[in-house]
N, CA, C and O of each residue as an XYZ file, in Angstrom:
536
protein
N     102.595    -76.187     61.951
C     103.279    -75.402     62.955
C     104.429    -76.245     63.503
O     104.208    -77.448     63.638
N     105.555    -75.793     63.815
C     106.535    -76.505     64.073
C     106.970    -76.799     65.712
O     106.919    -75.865     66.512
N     107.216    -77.577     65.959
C     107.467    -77.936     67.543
C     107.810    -76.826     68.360
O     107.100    -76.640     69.348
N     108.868    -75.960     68.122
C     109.250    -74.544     68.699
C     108.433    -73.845     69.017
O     108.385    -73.587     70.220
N     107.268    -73.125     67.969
C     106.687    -72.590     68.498
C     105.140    -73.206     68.895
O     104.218    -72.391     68.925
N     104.900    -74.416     69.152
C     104.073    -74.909     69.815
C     104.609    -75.105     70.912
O     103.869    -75.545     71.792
N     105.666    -74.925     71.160
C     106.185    -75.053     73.024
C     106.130    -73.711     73.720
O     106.038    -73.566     74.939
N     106.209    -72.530     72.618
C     106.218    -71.448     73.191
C     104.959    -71.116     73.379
O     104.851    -70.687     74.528
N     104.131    -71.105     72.920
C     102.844    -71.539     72.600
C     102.214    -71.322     73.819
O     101.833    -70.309     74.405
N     102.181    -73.222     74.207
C     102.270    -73.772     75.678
C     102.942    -73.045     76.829
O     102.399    -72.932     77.928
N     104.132    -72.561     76.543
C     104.759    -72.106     77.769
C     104.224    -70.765     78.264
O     104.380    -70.424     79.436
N     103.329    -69.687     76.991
C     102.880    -68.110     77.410
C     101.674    -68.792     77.724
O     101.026    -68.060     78.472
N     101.171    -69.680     77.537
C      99.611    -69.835     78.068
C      99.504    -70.220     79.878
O      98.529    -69.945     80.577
N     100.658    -70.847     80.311
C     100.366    -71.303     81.610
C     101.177    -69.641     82.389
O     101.018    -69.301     83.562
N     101.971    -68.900     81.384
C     102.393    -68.003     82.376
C     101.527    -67.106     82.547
O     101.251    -66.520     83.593
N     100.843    -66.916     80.969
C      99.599    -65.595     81.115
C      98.938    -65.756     82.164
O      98.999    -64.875     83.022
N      98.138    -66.910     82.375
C      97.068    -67.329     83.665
C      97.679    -67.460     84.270
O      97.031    -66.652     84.935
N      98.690    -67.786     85.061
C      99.493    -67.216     86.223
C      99.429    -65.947     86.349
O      99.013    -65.666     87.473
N      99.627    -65.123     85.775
C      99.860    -63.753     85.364
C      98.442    -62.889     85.505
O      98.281    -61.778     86.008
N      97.607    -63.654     84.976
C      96.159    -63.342     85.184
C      96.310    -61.726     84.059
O      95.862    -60.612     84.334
N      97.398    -62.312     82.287
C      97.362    -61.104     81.439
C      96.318    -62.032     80.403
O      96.487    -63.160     79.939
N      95.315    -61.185     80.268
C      94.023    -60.902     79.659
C      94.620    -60.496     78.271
O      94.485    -61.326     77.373
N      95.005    -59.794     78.097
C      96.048    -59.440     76.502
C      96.800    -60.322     76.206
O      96.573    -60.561     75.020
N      97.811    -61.165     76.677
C      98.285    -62.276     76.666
C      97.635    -63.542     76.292
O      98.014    -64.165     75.301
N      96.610    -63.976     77.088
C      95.603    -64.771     76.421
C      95.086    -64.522     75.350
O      95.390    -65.283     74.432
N      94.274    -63.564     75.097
C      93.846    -63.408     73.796
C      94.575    -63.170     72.875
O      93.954    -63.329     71.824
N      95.855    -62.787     72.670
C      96.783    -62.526     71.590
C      96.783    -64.375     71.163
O      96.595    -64.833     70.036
N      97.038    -65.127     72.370
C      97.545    -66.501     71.916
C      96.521    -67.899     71.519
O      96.645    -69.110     71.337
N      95.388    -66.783     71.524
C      93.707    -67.632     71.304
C      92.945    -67.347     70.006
O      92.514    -66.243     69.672
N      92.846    -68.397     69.376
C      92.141    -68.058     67.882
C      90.408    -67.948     68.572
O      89.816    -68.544     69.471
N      90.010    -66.752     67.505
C      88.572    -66.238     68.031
C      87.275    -67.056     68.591
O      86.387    -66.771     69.395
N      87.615    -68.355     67.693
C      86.480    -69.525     68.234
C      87.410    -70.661     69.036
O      87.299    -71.852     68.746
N      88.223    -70.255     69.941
C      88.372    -71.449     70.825
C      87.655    -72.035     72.021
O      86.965    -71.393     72.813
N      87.942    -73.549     72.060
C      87.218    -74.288     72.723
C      87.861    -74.407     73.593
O      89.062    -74.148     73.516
N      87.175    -74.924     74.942
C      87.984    -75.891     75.889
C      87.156    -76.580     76.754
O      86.203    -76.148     77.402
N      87.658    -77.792     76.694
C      86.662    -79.092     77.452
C      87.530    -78.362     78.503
O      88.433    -77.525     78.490
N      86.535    -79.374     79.811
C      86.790    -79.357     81.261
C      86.165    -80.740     81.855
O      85.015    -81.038     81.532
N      86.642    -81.278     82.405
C      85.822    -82.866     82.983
C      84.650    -82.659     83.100
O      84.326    -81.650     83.726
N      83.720    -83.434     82.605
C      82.572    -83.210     83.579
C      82.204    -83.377     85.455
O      81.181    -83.113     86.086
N      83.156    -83.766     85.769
C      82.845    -83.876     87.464
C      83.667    -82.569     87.823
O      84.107    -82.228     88.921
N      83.744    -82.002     86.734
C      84.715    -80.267     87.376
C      83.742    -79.304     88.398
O      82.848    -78.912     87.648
N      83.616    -79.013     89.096
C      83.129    -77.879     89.659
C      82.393    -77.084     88.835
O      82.779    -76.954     87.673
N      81.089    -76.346     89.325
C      80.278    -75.642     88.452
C      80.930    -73.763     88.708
O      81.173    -73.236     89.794
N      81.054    -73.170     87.411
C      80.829    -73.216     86.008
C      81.265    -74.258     85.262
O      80.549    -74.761     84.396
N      82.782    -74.785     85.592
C      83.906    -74.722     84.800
C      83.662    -76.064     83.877
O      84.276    -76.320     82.841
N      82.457    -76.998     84.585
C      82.877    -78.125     83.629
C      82.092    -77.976     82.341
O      81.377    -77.005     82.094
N      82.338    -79.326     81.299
C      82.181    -79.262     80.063
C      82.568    -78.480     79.161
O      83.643    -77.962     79.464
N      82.023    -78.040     77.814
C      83.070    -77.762     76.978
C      82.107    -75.762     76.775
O      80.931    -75.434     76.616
N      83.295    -75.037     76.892
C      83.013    -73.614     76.405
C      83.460    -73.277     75.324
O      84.358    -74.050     74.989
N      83.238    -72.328     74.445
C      83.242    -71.787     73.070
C      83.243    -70.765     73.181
O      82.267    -70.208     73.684
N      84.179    -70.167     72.823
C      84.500    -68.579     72.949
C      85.633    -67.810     73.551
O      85.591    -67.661     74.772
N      86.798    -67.217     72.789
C      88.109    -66.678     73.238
C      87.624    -65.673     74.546
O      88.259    -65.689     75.601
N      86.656    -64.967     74.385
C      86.259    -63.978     75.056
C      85.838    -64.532     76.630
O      86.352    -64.178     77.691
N      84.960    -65.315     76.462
C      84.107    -66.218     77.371
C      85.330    -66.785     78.273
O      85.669    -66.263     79.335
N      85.673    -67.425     77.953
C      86.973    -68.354     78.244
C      88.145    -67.521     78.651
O      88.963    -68.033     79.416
N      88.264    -66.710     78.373
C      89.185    -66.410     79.094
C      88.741    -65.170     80.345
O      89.646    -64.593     80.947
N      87.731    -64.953     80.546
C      86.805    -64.466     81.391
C      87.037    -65.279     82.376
O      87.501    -64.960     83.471
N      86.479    -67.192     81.741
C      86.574    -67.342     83.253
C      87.587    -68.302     83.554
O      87.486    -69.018     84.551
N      88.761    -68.389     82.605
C      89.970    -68.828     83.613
C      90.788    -67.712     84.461
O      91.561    -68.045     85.359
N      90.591    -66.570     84.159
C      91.026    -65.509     84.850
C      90.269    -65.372     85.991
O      90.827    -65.577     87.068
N      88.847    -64.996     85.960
C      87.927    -65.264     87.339
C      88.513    -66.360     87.912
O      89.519    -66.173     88.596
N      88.137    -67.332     87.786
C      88.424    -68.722     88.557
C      89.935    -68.375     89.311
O      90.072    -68.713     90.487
N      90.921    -67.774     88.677
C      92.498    -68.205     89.334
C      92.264    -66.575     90.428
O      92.738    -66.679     91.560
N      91.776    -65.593     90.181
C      91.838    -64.184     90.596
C      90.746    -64.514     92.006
O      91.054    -63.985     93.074
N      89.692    -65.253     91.950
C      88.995    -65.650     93.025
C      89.624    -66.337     93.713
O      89.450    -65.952     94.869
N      90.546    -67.495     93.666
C      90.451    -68.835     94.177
C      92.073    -68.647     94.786
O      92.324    -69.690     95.389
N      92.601    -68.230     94.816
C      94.329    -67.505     94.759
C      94.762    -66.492     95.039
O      94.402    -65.483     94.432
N      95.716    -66.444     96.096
C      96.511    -64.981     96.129
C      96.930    -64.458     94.783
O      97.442    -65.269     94.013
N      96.794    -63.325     94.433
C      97.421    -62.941     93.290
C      99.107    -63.268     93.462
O      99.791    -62.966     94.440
N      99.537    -63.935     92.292
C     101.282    -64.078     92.222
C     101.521    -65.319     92.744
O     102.716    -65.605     92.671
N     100.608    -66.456     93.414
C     100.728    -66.986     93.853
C     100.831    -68.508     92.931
O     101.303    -69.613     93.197
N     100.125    -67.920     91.715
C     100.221    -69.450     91.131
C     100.847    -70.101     90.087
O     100.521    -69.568     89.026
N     101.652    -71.083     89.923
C     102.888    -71.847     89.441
C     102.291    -72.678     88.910
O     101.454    -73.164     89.671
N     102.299    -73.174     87.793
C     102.836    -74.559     86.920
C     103.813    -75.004     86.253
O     104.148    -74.582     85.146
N     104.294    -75.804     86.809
C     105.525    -76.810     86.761
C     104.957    -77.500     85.294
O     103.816    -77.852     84.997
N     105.924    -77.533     84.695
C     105.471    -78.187     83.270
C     106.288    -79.709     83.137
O     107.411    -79.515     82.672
N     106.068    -80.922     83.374
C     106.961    -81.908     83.635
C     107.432    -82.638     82.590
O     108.370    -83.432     82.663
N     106.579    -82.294     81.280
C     106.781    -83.100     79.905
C     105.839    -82.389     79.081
O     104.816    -81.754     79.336
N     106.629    -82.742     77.735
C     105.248    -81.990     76.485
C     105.613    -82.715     75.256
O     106.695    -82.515     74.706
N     104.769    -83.526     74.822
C     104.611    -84.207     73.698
C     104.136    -83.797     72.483
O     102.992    -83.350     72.398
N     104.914    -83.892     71.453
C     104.098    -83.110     70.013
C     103.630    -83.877     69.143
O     104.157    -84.985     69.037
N     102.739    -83.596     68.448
C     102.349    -84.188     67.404
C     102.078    -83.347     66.404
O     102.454    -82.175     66.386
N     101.158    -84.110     65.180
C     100.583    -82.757     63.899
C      99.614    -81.276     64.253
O      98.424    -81.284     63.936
N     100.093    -80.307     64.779
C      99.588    -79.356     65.257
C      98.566    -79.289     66.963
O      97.702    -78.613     67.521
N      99.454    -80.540     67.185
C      98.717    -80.569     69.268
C      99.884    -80.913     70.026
O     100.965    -81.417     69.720
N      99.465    -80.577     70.914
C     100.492    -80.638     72.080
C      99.826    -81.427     73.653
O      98.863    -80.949     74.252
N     100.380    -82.365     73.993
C     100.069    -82.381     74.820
C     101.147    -82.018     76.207
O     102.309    -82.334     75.950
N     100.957    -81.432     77.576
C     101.375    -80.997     78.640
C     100.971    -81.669     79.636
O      99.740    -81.681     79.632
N     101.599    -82.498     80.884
C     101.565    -83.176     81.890
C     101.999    -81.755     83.064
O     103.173    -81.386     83.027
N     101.520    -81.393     83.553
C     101.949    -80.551     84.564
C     101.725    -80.498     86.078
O     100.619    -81.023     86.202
N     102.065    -80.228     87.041
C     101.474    -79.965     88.482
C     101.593    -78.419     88.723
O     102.557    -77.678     88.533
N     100.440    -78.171     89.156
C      99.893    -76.441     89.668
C      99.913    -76.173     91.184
O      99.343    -76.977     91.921
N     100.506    -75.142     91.675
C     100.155    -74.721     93.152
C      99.828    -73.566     93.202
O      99.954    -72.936     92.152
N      99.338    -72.903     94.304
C      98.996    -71.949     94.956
C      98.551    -71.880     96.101
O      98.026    -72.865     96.621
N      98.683    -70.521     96.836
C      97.731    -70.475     97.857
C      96.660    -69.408     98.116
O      96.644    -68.195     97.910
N      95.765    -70.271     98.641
C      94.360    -69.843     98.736
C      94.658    -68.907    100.230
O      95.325    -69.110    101.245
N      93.508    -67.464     99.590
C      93.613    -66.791    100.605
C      93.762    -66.694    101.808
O      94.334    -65.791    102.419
N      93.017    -68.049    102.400
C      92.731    -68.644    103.965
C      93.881    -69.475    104.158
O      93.809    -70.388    104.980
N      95.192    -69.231    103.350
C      97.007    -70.144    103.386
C      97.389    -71.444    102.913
O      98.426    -72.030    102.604
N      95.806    -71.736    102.989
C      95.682    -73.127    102.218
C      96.612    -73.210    100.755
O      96.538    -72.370     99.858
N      97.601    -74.561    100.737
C      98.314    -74.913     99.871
C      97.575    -75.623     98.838
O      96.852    -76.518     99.276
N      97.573    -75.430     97.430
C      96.764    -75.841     96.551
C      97.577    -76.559     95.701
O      98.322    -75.694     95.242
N      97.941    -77.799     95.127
C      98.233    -78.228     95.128
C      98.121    -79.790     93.838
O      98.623    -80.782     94.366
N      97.639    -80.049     92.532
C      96.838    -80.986     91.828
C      97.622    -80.729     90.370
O      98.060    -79.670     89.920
N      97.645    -82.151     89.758
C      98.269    -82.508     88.611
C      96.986    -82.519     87.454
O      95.816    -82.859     87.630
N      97.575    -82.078     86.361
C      96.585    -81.511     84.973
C      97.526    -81.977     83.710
O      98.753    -82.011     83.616
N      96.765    -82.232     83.019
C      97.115    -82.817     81.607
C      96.446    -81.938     80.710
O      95.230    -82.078     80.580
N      96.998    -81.120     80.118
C      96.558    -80.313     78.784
C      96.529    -80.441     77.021
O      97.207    -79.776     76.238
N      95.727    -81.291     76.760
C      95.880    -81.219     74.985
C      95.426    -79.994     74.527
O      94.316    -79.525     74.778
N      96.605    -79.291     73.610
C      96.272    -77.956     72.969
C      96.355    -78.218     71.041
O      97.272    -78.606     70.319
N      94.978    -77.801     70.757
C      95.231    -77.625     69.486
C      95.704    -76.714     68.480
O      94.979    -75.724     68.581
N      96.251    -76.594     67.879
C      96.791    -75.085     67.104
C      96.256    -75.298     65.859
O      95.944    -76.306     65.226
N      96.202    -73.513     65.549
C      95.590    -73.219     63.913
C      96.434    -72.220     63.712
O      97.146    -71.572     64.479
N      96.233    -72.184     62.456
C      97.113    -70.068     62.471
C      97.692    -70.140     63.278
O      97.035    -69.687     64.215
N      98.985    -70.572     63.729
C      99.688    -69.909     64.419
C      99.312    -69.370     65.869
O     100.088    -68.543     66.347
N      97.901    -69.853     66.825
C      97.289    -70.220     68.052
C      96.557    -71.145     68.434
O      96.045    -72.081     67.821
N      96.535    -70.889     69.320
C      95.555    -72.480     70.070
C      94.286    -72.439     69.956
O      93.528    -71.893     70.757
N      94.085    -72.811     69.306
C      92.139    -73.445     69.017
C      91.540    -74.214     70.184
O      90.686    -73.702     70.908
N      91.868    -75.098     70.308
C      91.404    -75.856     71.398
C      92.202    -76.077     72.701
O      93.433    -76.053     72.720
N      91.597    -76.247     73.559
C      92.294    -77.002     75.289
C      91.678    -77.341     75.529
O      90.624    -76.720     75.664
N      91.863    -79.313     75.936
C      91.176    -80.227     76.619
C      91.804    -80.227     77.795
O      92.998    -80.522     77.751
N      91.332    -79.977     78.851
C      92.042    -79.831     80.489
C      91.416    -81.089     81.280
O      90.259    -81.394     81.568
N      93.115    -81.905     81.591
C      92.137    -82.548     82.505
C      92.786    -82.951     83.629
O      94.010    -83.035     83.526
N      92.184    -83.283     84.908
C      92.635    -82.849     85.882
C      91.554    -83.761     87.124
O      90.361    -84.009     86.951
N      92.290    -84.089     88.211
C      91.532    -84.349     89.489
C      90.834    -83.753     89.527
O      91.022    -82.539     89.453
N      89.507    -84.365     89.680
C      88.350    -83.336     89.894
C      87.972    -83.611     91.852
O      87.446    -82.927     92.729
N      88.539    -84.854     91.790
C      87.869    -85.253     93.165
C      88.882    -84.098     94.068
O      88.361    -83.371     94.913
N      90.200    -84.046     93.803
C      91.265    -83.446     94.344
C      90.715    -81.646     94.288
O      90.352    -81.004     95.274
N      90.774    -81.248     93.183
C      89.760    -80.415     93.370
C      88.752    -80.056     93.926
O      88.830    -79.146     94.752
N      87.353    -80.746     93.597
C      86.561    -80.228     94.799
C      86.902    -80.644     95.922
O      85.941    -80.400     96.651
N      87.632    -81.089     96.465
C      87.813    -81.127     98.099
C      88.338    -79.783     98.488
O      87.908    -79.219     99.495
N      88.938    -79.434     97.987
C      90.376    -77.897     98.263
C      88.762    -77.004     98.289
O      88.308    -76.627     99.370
N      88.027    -76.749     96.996
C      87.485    -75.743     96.863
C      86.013    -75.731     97.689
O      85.237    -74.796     97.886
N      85.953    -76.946     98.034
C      84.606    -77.257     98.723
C      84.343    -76.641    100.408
O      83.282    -76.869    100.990
């Protein structure tokens, strides 16, 4: 897969979940994708899930609970390529229903197959995290 469209790739995946488009995700998700999550992530989300369906269930829950709808941005600050992965350095905001500014930096390795992303390793402040959500 060539750098181009592994950036575009990257770039419909952070807008879909902004977007909270469910068709969008799955168009850009091969049927058995994975995605780690830290283990000190907050429960469901940590460790690793299996399943386009599953997965995108609950990054959509998670942002549709936790967020004004429209509210949430990622800034993409760099993206590094390699033989079919990508990695993404980014910072995310939003605000939480109660006005609270949300606010935490994430590092995304994405793997591609066919022409979508197979895998996402997400990783991210967890401590920074659970404090906001705690």
């Amino acid at each position: 897969m060539d750098r181009m469209e592994m950036e575009r790739l990257v770039r419909a995946y952070f807008e879909a979940v902004a977007a909270g488009d469910e068709a969008g995700l799955v168009a850009i998700f091969t049927p058995d994708l994975r995605w780690r999550v830290p283990r000190g992530a907050i429960e469901p989300y940590s460790g690793l899930h299996e399943s386009r369906e599953k997965i995108v269930g609950m990054m959509l829950g998670a942002v549709g609970q936790a967020f004004v709808p429209g509210t949430q941005r990622t800034d993409v600050r760099l993206v590094l390529f390699g033989d079919d992965v990508a990695c993404a350095e980014t910072v995310m905001t939003a605000e939480a229903p109660d006005g609270r500014r949300y606010e935490n930096d994430y590092t995304f390795f994405f793997e591609f197959r066919d022409g979508r992303i197979a895998e996402i390793r997400e990783h991210v402040d967890t401590r920074q995290a659970a404090l906001f959500f705690a």
